[in-house]
N, C-alpha and C positions, 0 to 999 in steps of 0.2 A: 504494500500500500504506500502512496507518496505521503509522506510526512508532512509536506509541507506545499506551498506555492512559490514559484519564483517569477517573478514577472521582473522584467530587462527594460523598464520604460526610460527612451532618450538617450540609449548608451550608447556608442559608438565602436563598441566592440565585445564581445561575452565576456562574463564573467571566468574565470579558471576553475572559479570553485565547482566539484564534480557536482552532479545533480544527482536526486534522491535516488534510487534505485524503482524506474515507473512499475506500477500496478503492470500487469498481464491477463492478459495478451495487450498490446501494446499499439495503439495507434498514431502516427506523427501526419498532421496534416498540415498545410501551406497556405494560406488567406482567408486564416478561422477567423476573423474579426469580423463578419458581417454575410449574411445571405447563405449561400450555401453551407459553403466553411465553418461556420458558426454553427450553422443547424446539424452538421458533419459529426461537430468536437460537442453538443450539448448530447446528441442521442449515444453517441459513442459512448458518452460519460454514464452516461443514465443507464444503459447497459452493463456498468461494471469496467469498461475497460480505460485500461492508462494511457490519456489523453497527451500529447504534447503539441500545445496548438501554437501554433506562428504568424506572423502579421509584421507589418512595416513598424506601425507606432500603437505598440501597448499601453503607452497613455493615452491614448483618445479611445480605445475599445474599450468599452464602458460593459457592452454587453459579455464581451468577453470574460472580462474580471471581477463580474457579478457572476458568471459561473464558476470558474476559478475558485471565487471566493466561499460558493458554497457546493464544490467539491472537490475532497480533498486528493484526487484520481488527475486534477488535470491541472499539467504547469503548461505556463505562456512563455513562449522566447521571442526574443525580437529576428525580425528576419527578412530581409529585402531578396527577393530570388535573382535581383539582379547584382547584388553586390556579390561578390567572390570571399571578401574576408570574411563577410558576416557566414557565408557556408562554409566556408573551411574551420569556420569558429565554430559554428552548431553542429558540424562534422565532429572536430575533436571533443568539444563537451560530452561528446554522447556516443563517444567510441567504445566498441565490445558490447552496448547495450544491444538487447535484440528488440528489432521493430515487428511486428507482425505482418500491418499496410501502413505502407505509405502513400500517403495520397496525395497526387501534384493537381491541387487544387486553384491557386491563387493563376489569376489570369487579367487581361483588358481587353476591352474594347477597340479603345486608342480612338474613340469618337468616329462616326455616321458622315460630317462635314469632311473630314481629313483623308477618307477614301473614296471618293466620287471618282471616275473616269475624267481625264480633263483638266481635274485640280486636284491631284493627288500631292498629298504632302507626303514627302518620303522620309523626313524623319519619325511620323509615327510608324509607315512598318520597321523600320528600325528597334521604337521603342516595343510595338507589337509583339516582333519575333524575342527579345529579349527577355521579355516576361512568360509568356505563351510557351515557346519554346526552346530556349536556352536554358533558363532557368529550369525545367522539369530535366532536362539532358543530367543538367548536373547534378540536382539532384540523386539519382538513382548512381548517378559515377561517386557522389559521396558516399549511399546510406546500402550502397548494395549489400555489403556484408553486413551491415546489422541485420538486414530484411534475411540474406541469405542462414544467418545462424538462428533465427526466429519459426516457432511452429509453423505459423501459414505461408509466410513468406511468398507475398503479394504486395505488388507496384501496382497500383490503380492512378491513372488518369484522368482528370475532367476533360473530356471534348466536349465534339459538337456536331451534330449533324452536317453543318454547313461547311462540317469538313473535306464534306461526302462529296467528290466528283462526281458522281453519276447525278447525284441530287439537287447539285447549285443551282441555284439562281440569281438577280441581277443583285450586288450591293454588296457592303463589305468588305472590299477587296480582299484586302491585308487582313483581317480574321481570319478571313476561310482560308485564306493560304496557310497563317501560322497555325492552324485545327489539323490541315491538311498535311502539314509538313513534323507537326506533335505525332499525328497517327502513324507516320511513315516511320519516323525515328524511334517508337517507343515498339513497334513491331517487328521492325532490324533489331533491336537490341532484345527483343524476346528469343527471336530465332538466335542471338546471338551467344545469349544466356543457356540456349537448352544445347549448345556444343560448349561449353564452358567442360576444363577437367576438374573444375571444384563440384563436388557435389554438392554444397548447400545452392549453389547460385545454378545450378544444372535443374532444381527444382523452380527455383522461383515463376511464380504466374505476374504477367504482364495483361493489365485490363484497361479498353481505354470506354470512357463512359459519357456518352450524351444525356446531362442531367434533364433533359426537359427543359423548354422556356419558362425562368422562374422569373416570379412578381417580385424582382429585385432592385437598386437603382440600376445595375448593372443593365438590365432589357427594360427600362421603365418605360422606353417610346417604340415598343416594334408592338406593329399593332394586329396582333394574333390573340389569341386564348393563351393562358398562363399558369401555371402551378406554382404554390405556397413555396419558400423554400423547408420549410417542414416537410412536406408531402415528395418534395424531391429529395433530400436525404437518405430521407427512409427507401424510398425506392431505390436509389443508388447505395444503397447499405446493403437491401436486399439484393440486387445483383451482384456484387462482390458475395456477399454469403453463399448466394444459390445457384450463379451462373459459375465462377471464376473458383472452380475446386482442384483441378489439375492443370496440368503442364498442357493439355490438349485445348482446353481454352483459353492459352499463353497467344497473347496478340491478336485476339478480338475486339471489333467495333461494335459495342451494345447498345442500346438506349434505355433506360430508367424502366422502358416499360417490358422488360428482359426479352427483348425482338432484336436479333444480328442485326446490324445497320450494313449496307452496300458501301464498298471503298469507291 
């Protein structure tokens, strides 16, 4: 059981001191401060299992640290997926620990205006690919051996349908490309994991997950039907639990509503 909470709010680098030894089975998720990620690190928690949830600035995740605060399963670290030292810091803090899933949750937009045909700003797929998908790459290049010495030893993905080539349609540019190019990379590195000569990482399942359009700010202006991030959670809890049990469904494209999605 974690003894304690550690919240990193405002620091510019982790702490050394080791952290408690997490509650098990053991979940580390990436952009718990709000919307999915949130709903991710609260039912995870509520289930019993040892939460380690991450976000940019833990002093302004209010909801966050009102869960944190009343349970004692789930520590906060601070964590930009774009910064390198902050992961090679949340890397070493939590070396030899075993992760069960890791979830490459945290993602953007990069705003609607900023990818138009015509007047594309190219610093946001820049910033896009950096978060989307840089950031999950490395991820999994930092925490694979915790996941790999861990019972379930599961890398889960947030996608998107609109990662789906066969599926596109007009808008987004730079999204669907970095969904499209998430799904590519996290499914070479699945096949890549199942020729590994380590056994633990020879096991590991690689899942990539279309949560559903959630009523987040994140999609506050597309103008479709919506689901709760409550109701998306759980469904995408449910699919890691009941789709993604072996190595044979290593690098699959799911959707929340457990139906393969087409690459």
């Amino acid at each position: 059981m974690l003894a304690s909470i550690v919240v990193l709010a405002g620091c510019a680098t982790m702490t050394s001191e080791a952290p408690p030894e997490p509650q098990t089975p053991t979940v580390l998720i990436t952009g718990a401060s709000r919307g999915i990620g949130y709903e991710l690190a609260r039912q995870y928690a509520a289930d019993g299992w040892g939460v380690i949830a991450t976000c940019r600035n833990p002093s302004s995740a209010t909801q966050l640290q009102e869960l944190a605060a009343s349970s004692a399963n789930v520590l906060i670290e601070q964590l930009d997926v774009t910064d390198f030292d902050e992961m090679d810091a949340l890397a070493e803090r939590y070396k030899g620990i075993p992760i069960d899933v890791l979830i490459n949750n945290a993602g953007i937009l990069g705003g609607n205006d900023r990818q138009k045909f015509g007047t594309f700003d190219y610093t946001a797929f820049d910033e896009i690919m950096a978060v989307n998908v840089v950031g999950p790459i490395r991820m999994v290049e930092l925490f694979v051996d915790n996941v790999a010495m861990s019972e379930q030893k599961k890398i889960m993905n947030i996608s998107s349908l609109v990662g789906s080539v066969t599926m596109t349609f007009p808008g987004q540019n730079f999204y669907r490309a970095s969904k499209s190019a998430l799904n590519m990379s996290m499914r070479t590195i699945a096949k890549e994991l199942k020729g590994s000569k380590e056994p633990g990482r020879k096991e590991i399942i690689v899942g990539l997950i279309h949560p559903g359009v959630v009523r987040t700010d994140f999609a506050k202006n597309v103008p479709i039907p919506m689901i709760s991030p409550e109701e998306s959670a759980a469904a995408v809890i449910e699919v890691i639990d009941g789709y993604y049990v072996n190595r044979r469904q290593s690098g699959d494209f799911m959707s929340y509503t457990g139906k393969e999605l087409p690459w």
